[in-house]
Backbone as JSON Lines, residues from 0, in Angstrom:
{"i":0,"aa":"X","n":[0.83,-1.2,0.0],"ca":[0.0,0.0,0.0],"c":[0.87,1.26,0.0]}
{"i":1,"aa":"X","n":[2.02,1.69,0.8],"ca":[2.72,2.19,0.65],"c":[3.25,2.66,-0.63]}
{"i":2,"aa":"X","n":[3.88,1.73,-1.76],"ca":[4.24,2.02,-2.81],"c":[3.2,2.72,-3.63]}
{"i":3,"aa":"X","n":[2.18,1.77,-3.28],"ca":[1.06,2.22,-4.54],"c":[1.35,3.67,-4.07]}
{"i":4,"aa":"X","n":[1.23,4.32,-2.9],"ca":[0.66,5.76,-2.45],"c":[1.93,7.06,-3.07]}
{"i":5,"aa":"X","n":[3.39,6.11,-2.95],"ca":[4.52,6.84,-3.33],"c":[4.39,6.97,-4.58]}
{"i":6,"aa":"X","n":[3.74,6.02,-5.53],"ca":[4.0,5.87,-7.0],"c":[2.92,7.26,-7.19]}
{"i":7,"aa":"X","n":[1.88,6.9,-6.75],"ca":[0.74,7.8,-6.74],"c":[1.52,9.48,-6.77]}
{"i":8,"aa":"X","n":[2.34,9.39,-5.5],"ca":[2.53,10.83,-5.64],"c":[3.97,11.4,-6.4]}
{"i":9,"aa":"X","n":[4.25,10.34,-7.15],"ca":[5.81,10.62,-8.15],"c":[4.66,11.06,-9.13]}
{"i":10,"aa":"X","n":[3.8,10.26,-9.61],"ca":[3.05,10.86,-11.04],"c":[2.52,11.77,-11.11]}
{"i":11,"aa":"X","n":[1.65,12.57,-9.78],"ca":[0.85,13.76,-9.82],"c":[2.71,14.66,-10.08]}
{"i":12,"aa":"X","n":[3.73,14.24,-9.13],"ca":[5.06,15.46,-9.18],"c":[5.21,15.58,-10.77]}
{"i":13,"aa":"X","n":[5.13,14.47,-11.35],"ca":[5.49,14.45,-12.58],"c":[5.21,15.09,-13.79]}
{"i":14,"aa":"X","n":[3.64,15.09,-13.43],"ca":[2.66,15.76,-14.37],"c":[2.66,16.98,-14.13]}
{"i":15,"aa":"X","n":[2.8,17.14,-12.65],"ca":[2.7,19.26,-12.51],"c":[4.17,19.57,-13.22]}
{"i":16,"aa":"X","n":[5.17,18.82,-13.01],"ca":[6.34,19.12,-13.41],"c":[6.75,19.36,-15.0]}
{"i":17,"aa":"X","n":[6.23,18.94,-15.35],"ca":[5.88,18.8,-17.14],"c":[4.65,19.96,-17.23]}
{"i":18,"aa":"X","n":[3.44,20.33,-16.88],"ca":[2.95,21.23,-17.02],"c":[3.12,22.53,-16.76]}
{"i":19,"aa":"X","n":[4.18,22.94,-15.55],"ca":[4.76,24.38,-15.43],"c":[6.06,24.51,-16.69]}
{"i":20,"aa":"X","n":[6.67,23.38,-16.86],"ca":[7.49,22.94,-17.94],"c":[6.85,23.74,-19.31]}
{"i":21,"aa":"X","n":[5.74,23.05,-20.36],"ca":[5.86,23.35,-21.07],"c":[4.62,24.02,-21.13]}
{"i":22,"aa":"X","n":[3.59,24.43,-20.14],"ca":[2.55,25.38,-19.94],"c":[1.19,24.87,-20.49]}
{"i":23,"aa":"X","n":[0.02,25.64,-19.64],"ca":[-0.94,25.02,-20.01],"c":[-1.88,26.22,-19.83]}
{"i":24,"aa":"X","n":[-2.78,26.45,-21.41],"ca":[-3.52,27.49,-21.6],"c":[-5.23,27.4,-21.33]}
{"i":25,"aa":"X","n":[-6.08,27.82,-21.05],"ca":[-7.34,27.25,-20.32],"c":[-8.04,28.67,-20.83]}
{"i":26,"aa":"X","n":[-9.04,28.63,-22.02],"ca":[-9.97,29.65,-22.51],"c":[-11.1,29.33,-22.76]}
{"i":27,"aa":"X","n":[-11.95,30.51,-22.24],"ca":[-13.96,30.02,-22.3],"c":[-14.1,31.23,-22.36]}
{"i":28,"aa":"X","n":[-15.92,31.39,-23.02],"ca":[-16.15,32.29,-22.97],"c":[-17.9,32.34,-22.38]}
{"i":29,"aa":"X","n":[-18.22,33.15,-21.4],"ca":[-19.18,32.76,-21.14],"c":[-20.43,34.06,-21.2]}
{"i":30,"aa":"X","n":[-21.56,33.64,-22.38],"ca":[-22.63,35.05,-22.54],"c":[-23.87,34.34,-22.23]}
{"i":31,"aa":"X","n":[-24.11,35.42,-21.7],"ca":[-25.7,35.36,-21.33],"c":[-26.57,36.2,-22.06]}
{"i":32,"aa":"X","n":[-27.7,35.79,-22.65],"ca":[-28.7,36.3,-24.06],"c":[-30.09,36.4,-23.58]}
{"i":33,"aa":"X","n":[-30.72,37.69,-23.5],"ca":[-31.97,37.48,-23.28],"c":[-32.7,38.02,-24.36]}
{"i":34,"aa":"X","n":[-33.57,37.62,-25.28],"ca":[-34.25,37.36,-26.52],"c":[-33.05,37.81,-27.47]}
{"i":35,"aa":"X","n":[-32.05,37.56,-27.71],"ca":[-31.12,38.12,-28.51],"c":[-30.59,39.45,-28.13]}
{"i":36,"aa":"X","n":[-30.6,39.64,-27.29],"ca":[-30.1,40.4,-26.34],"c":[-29.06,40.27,-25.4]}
{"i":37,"aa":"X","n":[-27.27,40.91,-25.68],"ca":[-26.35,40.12,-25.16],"c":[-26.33,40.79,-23.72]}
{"i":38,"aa":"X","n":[-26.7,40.35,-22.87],"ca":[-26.62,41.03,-21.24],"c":[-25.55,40.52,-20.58]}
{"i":39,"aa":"X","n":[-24.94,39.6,-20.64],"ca":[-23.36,39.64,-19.99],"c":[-22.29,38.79,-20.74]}
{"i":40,"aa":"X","n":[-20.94,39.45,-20.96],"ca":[-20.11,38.75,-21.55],"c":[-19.0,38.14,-20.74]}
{"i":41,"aa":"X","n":[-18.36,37.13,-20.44],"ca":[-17.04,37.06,-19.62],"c":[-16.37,36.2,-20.27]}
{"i":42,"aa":"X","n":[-15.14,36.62,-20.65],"ca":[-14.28,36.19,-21.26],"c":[-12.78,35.52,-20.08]}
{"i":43,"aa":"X","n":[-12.73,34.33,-20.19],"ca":[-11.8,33.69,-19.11],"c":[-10.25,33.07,-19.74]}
{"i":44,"aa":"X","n":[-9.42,33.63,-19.36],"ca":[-8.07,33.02,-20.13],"c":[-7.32,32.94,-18.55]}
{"i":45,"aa":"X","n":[-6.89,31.81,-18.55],"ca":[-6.37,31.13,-17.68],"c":[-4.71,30.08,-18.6]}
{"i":46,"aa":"X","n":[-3.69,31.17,-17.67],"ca":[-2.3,30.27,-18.34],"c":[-1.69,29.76,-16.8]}
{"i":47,"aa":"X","n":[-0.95,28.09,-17.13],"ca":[-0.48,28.08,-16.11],"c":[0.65,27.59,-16.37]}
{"i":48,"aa":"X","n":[1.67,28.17,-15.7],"ca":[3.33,28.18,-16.42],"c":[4.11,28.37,-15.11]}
{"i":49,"aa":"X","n":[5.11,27.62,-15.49],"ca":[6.67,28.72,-14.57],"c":[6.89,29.47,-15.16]}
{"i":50,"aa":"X","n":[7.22,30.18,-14.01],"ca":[7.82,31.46,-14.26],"c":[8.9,31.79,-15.37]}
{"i":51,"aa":"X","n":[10.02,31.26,-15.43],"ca":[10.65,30.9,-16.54],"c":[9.98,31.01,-17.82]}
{"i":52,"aa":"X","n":[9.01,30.03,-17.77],"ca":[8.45,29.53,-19.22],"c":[7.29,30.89,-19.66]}
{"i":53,"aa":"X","n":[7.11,31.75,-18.31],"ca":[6.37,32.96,-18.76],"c":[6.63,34.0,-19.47]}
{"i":54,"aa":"X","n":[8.49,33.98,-18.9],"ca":[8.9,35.21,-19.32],"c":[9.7,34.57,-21.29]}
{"i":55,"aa":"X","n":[9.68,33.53,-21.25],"ca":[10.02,32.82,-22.28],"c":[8.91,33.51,-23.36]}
{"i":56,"aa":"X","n":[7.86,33.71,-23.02],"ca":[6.69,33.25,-24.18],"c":[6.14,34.76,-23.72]}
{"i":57,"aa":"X","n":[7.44,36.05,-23.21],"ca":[6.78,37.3,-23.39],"c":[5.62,37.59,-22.17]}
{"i":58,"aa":"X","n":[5.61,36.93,-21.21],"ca":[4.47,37.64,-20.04],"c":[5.27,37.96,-18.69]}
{"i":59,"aa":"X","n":[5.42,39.22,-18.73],"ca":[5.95,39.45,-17.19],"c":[5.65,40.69,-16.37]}
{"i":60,"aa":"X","n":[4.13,40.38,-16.64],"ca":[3.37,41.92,-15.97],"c":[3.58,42.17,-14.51]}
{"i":61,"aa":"X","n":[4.11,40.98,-13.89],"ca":[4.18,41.32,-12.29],"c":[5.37,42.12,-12.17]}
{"i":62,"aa":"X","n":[6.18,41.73,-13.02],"ca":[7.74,43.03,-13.04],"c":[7.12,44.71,-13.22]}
{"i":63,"aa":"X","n":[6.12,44.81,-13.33],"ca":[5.83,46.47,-13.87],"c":[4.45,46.44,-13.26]}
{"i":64,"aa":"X","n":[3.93,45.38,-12.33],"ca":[2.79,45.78,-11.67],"c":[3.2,46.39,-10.04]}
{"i":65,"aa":"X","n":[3.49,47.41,-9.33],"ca":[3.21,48.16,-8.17],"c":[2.82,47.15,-7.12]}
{"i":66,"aa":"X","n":[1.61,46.26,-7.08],"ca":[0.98,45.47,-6.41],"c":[2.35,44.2,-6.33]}
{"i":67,"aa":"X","n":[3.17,43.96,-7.08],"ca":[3.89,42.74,-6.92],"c":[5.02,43.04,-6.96]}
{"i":68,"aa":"X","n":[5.62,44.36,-7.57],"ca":[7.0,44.35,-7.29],"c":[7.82,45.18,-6.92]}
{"i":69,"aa":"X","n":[8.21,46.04,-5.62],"ca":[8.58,46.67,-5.14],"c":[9.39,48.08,-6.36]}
{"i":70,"aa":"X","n":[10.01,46.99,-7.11],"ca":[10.71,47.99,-8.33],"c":[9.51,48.4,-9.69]}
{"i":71,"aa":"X","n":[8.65,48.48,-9.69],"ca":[8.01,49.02,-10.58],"c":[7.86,50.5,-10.18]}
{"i":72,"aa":"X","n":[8.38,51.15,-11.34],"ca":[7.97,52.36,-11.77],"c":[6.35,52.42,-10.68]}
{"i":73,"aa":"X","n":[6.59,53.96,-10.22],"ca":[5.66,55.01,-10.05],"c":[4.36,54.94,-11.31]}
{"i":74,"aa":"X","n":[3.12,54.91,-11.15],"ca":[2.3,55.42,-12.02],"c":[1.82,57.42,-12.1]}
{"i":75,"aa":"X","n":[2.25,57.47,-13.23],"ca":[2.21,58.88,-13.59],"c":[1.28,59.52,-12.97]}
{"i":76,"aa":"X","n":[1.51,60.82,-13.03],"ca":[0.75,61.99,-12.44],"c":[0.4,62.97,-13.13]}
{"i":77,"aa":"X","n":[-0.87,63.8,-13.12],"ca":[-0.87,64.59,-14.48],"c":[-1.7,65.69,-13.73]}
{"i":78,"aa":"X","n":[-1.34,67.19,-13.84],"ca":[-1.94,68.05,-13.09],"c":[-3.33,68.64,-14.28]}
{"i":79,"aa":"X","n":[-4.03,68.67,-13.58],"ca":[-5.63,69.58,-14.04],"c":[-5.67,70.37,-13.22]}
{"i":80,"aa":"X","n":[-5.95,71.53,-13.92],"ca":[-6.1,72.23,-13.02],"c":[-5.91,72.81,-11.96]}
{"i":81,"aa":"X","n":[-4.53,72.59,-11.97],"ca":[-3.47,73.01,-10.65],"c":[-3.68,72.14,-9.71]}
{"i":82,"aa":"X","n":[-4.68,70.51,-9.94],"ca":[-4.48,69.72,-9.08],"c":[-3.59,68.23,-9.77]}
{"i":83,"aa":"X","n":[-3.83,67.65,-8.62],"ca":[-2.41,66.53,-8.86],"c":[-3.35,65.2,-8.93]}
{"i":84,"aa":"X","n":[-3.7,64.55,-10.61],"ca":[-4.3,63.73,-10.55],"c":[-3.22,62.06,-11.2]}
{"i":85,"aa":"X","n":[-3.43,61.19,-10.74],"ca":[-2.76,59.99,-11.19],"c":[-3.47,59.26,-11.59]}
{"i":86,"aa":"X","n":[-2.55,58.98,-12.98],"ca":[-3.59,58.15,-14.75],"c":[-3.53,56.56,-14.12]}
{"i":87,"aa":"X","n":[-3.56,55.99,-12.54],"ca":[-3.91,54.74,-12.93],"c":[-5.46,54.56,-11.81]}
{"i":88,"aa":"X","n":[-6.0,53.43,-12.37],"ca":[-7.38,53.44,-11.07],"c":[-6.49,52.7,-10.17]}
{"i":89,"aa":"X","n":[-5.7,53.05,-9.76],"ca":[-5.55,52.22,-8.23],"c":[-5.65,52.68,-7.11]}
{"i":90,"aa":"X","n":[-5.69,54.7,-7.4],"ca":[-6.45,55.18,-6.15],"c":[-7.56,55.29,-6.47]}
{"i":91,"aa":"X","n":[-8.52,55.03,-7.36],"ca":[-10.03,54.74,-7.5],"c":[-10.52,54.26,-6.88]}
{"i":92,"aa":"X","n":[-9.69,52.52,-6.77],"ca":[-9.91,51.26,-6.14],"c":[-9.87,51.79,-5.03]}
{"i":93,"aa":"X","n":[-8.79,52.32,-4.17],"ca":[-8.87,52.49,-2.82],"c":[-9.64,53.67,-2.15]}
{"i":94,"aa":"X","n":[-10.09,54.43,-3.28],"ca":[-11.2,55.45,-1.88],"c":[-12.56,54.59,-2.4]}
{"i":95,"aa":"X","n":[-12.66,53.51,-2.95],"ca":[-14.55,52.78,-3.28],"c":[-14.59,52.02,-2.06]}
């Protein structure tokens, strides 16, 4: 019983190991229609990769996202009107 349980958990290592390896892409799209009428759209893209294999294939938004990486650039500031407004919603998010 033992083995079976070790073998068991070499193959799940194996398979995640091969899937951050060579990546795995996961897309749906989901609408809701009332008499031909499109009332909600959601569009779902789901990638699951190492890190490595992200920046391989061009994705490395957490390097330039604020929220994840200490070294990202400042988001700009732009005065109106002799006031001091900043072009991203992330103080939007935080006074809602």
């Amino acid at each position: 019983m033992r083995s079976e349980h070790s073998l068991q958990a070499g193959s799940i290592v194996d398979v995640l190991e091969r899937v951050l390896d060579k990546g795995v892409v996961i897309a749906g799209d989901i609408r809701i229609n009332l008499a031909d009428v499109e009332l909600l759209t959601i569009k779902i893209r789901l990638i699951v990769a190492s890190i490595d294999k992200a920046k391989e294939i061009g994705l490395d938004w957490w390097e330039t996202d604020p929220h994840f990486s200490s070294r990202a650039p400042e988001p700009e500031r732009k005065q109106v009107d002799g006031r001091d407004y900043l072009l991203d919603i992330l103080d939007l998010e935080r006074l809602i």
